[in-house]
Each structure stands twice: as C-alpha cells, then as structure tokens.
C-alpha positions as CSV (number, residue, x, y, z in Angstrom):
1,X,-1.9,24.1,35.7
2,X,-4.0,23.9,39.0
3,X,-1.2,26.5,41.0
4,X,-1.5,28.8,38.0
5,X,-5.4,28.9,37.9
6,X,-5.1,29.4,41.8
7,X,-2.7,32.4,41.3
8,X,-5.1,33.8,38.6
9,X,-7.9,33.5,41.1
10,X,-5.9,35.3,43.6
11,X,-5.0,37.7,42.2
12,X,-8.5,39.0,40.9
13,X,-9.0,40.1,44.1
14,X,-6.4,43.1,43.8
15,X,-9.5,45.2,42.0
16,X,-11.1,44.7,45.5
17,X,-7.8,45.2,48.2
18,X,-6.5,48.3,46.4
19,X,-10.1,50.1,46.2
20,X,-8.9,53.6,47.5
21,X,-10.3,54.1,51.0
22,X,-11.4,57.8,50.4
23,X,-14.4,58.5,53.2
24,X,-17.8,59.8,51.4
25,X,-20.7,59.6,53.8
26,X,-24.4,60.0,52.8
27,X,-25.5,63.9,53.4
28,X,-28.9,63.7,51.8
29,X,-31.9,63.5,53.8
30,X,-33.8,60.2,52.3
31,X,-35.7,58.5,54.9
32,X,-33.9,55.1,55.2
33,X,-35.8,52.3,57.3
34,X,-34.1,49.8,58.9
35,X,-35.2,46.3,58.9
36,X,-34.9,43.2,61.6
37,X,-36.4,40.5,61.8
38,X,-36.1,38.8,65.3
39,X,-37.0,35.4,66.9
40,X,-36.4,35.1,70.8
41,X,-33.5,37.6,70.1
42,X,-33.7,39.5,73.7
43,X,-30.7,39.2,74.7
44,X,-29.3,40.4,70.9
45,X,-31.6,42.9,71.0
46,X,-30.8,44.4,74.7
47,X,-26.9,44.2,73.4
48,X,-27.3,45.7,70.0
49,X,-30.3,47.8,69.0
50,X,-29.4,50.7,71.6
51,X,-26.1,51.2,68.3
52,X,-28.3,51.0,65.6
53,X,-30.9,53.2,67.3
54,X,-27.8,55.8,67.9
55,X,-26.9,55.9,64.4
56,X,-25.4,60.2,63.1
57,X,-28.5,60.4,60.2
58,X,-31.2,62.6,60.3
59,X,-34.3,60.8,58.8
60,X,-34.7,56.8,59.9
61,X,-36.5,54.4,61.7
62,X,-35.9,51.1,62.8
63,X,-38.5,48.2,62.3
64,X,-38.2,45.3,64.1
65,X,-40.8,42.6,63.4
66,X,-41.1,39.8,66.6
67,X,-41.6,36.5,64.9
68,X,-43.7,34.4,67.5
69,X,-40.8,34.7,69.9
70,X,-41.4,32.7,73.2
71,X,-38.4,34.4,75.4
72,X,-38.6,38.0,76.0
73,X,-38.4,39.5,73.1
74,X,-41.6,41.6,73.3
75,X,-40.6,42.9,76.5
76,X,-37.2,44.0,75.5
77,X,-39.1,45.5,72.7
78,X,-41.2,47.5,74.6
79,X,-38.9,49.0,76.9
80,X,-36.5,50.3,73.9
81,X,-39.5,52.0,72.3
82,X,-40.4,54.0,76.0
83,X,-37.0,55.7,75.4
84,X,-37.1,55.8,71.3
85,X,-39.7,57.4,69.0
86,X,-37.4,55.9,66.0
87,X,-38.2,52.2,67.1
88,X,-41.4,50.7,65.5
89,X,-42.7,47.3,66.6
90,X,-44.3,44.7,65.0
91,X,-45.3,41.0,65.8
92,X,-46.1,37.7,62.9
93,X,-49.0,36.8,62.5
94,X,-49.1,34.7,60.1
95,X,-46.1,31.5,59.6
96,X,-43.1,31.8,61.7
97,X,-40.1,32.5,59.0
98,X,-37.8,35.5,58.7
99,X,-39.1,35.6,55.2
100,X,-42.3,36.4,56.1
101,X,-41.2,38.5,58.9
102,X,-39.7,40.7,56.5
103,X,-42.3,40.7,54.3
104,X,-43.9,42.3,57.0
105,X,-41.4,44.7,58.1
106,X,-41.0,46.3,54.5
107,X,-44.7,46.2,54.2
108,X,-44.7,48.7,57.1
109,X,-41.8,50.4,56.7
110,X,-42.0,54.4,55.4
111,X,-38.7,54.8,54.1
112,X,-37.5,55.2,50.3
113,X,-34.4,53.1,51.0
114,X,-34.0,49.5,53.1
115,X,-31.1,48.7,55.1
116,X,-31.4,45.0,56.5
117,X,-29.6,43.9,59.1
118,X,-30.0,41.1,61.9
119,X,-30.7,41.4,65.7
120,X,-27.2,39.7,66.7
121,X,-25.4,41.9,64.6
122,X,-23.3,44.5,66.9
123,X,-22.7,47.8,64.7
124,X,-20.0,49.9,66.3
125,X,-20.0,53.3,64.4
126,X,-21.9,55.6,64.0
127,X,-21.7,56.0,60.5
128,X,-23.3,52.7,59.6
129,X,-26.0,54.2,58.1
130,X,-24.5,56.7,56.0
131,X,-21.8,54.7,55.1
132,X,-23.8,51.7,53.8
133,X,-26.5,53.9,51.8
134,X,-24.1,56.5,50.5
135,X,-23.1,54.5,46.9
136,X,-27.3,54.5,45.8
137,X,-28.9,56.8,43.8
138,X,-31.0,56.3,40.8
139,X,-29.2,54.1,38.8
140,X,-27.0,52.3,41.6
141,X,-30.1,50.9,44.0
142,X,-28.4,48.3,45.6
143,X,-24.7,48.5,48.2
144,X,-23.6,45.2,49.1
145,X,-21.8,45.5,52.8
146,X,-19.3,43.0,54.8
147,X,-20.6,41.4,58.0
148,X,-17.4,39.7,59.7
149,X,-17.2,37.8,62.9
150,X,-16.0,38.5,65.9
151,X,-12.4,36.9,66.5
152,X,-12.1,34.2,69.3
153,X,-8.7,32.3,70.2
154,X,-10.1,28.7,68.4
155,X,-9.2,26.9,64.7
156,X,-13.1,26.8,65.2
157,X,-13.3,30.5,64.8
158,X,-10.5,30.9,63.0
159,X,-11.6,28.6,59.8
160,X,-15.0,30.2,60.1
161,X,-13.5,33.6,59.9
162,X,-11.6,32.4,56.7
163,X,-14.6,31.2,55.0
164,X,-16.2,34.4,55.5
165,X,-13.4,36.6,54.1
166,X,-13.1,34.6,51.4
167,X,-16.9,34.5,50.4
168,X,-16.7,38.4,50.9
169,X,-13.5,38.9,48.6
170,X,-14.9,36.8,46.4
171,X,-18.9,38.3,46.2
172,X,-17.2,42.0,46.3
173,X,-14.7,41.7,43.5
174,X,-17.7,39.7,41.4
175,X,-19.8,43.0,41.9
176,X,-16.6,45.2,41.1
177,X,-16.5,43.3,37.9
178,X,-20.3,43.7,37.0
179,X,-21.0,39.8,37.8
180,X,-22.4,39.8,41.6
181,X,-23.9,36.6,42.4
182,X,-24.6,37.0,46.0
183,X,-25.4,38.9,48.9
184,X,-25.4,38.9,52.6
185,X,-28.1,39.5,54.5
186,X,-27.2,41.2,57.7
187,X,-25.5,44.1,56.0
188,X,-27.3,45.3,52.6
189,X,-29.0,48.1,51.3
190,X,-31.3,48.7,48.8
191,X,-34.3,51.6,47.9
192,X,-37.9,50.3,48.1
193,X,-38.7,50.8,44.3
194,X,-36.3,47.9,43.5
195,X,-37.7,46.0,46.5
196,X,-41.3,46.5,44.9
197,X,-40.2,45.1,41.5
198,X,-38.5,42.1,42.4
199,X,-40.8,39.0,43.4
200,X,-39.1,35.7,43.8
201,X,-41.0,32.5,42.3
202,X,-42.7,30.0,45.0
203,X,-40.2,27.7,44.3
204,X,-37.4,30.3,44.9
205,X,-39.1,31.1,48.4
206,X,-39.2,27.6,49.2
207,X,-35.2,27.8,50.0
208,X,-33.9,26.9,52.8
209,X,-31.7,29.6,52.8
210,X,-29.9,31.7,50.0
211,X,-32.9,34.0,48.7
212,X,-30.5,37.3,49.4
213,X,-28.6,35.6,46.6
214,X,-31.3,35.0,44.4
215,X,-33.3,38.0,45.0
216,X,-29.4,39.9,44.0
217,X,-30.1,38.0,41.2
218,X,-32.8,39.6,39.7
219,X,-31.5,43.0,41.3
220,X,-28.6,43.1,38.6
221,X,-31.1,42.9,35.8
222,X,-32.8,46.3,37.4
223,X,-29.8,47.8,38.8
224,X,-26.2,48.8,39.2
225,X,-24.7,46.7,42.6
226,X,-22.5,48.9,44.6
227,X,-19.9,47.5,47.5
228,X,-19.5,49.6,50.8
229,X,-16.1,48.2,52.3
230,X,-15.2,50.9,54.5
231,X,-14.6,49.3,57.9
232,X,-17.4,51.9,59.9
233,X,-19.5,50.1,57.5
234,X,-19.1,46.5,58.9
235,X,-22.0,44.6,60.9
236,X,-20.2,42.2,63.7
237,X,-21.7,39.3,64.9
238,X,-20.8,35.5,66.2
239,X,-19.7,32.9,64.7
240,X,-21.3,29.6,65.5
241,X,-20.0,27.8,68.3
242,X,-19.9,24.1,67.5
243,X,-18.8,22.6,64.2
244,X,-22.0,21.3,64.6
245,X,-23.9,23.9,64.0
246,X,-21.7,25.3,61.4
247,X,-22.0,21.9,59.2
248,X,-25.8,22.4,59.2
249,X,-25.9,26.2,58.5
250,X,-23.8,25.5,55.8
251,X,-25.8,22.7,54.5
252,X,-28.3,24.7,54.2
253,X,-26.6,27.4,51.8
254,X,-25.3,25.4,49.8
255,X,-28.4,23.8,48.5
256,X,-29.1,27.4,47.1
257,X,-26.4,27.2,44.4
258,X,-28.4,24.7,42.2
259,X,-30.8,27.9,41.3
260,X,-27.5,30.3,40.4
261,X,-27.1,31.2,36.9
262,X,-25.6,28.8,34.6
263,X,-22.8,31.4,34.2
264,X,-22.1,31.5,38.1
265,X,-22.7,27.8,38.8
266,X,-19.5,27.4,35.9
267,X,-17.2,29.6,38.0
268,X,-17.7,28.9,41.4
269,X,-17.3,25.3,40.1
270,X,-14.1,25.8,38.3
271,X,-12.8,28.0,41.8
272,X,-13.9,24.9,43.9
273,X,-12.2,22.3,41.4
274,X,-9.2,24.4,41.2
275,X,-9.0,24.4,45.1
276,X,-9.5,20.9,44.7
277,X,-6.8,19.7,42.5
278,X,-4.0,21.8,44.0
279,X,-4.4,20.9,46.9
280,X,-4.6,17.2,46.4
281,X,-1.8,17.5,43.9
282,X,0.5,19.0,46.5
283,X,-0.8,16.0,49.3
284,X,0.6,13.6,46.7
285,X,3.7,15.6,46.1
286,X,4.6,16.0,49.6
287,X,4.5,12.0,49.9
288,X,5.0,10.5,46.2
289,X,7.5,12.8,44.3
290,X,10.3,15.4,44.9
291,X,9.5,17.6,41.5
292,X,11.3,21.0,41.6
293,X,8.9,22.0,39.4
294,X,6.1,20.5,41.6
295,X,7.9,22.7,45.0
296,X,8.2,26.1,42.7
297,X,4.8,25.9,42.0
298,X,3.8,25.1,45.0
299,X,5.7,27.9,46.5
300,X,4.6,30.0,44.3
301,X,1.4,29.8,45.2
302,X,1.7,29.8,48.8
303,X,3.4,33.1,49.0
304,X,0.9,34.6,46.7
305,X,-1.9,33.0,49.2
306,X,0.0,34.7,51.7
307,X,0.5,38.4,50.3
308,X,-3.5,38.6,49.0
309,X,-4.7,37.4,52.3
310,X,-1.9,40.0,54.5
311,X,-3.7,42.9,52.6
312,X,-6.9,41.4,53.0
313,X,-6.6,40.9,56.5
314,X,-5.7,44.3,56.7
315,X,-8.5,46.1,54.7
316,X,-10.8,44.1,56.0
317,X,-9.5,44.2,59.4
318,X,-9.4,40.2,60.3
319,X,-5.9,40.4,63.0
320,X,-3.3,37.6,61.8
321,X,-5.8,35.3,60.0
322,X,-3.3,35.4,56.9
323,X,-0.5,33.9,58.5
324,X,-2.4,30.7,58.5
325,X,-4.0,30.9,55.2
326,X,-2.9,27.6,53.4
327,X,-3.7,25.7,56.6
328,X,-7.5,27.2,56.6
329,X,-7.6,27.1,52.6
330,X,-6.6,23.1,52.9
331,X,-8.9,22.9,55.7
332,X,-11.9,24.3,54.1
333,X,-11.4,22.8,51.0
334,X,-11.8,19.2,52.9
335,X,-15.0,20.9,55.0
336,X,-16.5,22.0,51.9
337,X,-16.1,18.4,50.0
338,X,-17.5,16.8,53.2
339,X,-20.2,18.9,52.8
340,X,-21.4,18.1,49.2
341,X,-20.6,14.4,49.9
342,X,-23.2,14.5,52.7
343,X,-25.9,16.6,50.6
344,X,-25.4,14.1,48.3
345,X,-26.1,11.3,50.6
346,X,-28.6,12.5,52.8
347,X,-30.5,15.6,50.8
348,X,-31.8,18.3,53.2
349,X,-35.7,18.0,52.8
350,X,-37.2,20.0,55.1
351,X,-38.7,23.7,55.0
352,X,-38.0,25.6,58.2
C-alpha cells in the first residue's frame, strides 16, 4: 500500500515535467519594481545586482532596502547607484527584519507589478524579468518561480539540492492543480493591487519564517497563481554550508506548517507518512523477510523514483542528482523526522 501511494505521488508530477517549454516573454511596458531586502550583503550585492540591474525590459527599477547593515553594504550601495539611475536606495529605520525591510521597499516602490528576489541570488539571463512577470495579467496576479542552488561536489549539497527540487515539484504541480500552498521568496512575482489587499494577522507576522506561504495563502482567495519554470527564469543562489546551519533554517520553516490550511496540513501529512512507511517497510524487508511481493514493489517504485527525477533533473536542470534519488529520498526522510523530533523537544521560541 505505502509503494503504491508513493507511485501515485510520483507520478502527479508528470502535469509539471511535461509542461510544454514554448518561450513567451513579457512585451508590454508595465513598470515592474524589483524588490531586495539586504543585511551586510556587500559582497552578494557587488556579485549580483550588476545582473539584475542589466535585465532586456524597458520600464523597471530596483529597490534595495539596507537593513541596519554593519559591513559595507551602504557603500556598495552607493557606488552601483553612481553608474545606475534604475537603482533606488533605502535604509530601516525602524526594527531590523526583512519583513519590515520589505514593508519598506514596496512602500516606495513605483511599479504596478513586484518581483522579489534576494541579494545572494545570482540571475544569469537576461530575460528574468520578462520571463517571471510574463504569466500576470488581470485575473492571474501572482507567478510562482524556481530558485535552485548552485551544485557543489558534497552529499551536503547534494541532499540539499534534492530537498529543494522536491519542494519545487511539489509547490509547482500543487499550483498546476489549483491547490498552491506555498511560495518562495527569492523568485516571485506579483502586481501591487494584490499586494495592497493582502494583510497578514500579527500572529501570522510573528513567524519565524514561512509568511511567503501564508501570504500565497490568501493570494489564492484573490487570484489565479501562475508557475514560470522556464530555466532563464531561475534565481541561483548557495546552499548552506554546514548541516548546521541547514538543521536550523529548516527548523525554522517548519514551524510555519501548523498555520496551513487544514486541507494542506492533510496532504503534506499523508506525503510525509507515506515516505515514512515505505521506507521503513523496505529497512525491515531488506533485513527480516525475502517477500517477492515485498522486492516487486519495492522495485517498482524505485524505478519510478528514478524516471520522474531523470526528467526532473532535466527540466529543471539539476546535473545527475537523479541517479541518487532513493539514497537522498531515504536520507531526507530520516533528516526530516529528526527535525520534528527536535521541534518537539526543544520548540523554537524566539522572534528574530
């Protein structure tokens, strides 16, 4: 039962992989403001804002709001805006957070559609821009986008890679099938009239992290959600560095699902579960049973893993992450329990 609810979930994503990939670019001339939020970012900024600044659209600017940054931020700043009239600067002034840093930003921005994206996030085309607002008009105001990593030669890297393609083929194909749950923040796109009716609650705000989900949330009950997975499209930027720091940044999301919808708190549950019992199921096989029913199934699901995350890997250009799937899958599904485990245990209290 657990291998044929895994094959089930797999293969929802076939909506997603076999999208057709025809090009369609944005031609009209809506002013589109792009918004970052930085804190001691200047060495992010000095690598990356030059390609956003250099983006083939006629009407933009790009904010970027300095959050109390004590490195050299404000310098960097400055020197980018001697050189570009489409770079507009502003610094916190009241609590240091990226939510109110944004805040900020949209409050000053001019343009009829936001793009959001982060200061570490390296965007190599062009076309960005156009790409990522091309799906909105009046009645489709928000365009989900995919932010990958950048590859490195470590499981490190390699497991956080997976995690991200899977969250991404799994948010996509929920937005394909009128159900999105959640968004990413470094690649998204919406027009300021849905930004100006949406208000999260102050206990919504109070997140650690996860209010692009939330605030996505509401979004659908305004709004079509459109997907841009066209691969000019894609923001790049690094994956953590230490497991370390990728167990706490992860601690921190999770603690958003308790305020999903009771309808998407039921189905990433049954996913997780589903993960769950498989692969504990084939553990036990491997060392208490030689079913042939039990090795069919398990087969059978392994070559399925193996086929949806080929074509993934390909659309969604990750190299050769697929040929390691089921090692990653079981690896992340005993990350991911650790995880809750410790939430349980030691609940993360503290507003940063």
């Amino acid at each position: 039962m657990a291998a044929l609810l895994y094959i089930f979930y797999l293969i929802s994503f076939l909506k997603l992989l076999f999208l057709k990939k025809n090009i369609s670019y944005n031609s009209s001339q809506t002013f589109i403001s792009v918004l970052i939020c930085a804190k001691n970012e200047a060495k992010n900024l000095q690598n990356n804002l030059a390609f956003i600044l250099d983006q083939d659209y006629p009407n933009f600017e790009v904010i970027v709001v300095n959050d109390k940054s004590t490195d050299h931020t404000e310098a960097v700043l400055r020197q980018f805006q001697q050189n570009n009239s489409k770079l507009r600067c502003f610094s916190s002034t009241g609590n240091s957070s990226k939510k109110t840093a944004l805040q900020l930003a949209k409050t000053n921005a001019q343009g009829n559609i936001f793009v959001l994206t982060d200061a570490d996030c390296y965007i190599p085309s062009a076309n960005w821009l156009k790409l990522i607002t091309q799906p909105i008009n009046d009645t489709e105001q928000v365009v989900l986008g995919y932010a990958p990593n950048f590859k490195k030669n470590t499981f490190l890297n390699a497991l956080q890679n997976y995690e991200t393609l899977t969250t991404a083929l799994q948010y996509l194909s929920a937005a394909l099938y009128n159900s999105p749950y959640m968004a990413v923040g470094r690649n998204l796109a919406y027009t300021k009239t849905i930004s100006q009716e949406i208000n999260l609650s102050n206990k919504e705000n109070k997140l650690l992290s996860g209010d692009d989900d939330l605030w996505l949330q509401h979004a659908a009950k305004k709004s079509k959600i459109k997907i841009q997975i066209k691969p000019d499209s894609f923001a790049y930027s690094h994956a953590e560095d230490s497991l370390l720091k990728w167990w706490n940044q992860k601690r921190r999301h999770i603690t958003t699902a308790n305020y999903y919808r009771l309808k998407d708190k039921i189905i990433l549950a049954s996913i997780f579960i589903t993960k769950f019992y498989f692969w504990a199921f084939t553990v036990g096989m491997l060392f208490f049973t030689t079913s042939t029913n039990s090795k069919i199934a398990l087969l059978c699901v392994l070559t399925c893993m193996l086929l949806i995350y080929n074509k993934a890997s390909t659309k969604f250009k990750s190299g050769n992450l697929w040929l390691i799937s089921p090692i990653l899958d079981f690896s992340l599904i005993c990350f991911q329990i650790s995880l809750f485990i410790s939430n349980l245990v030691s609940p993360i209290k503290k507003w940063k």
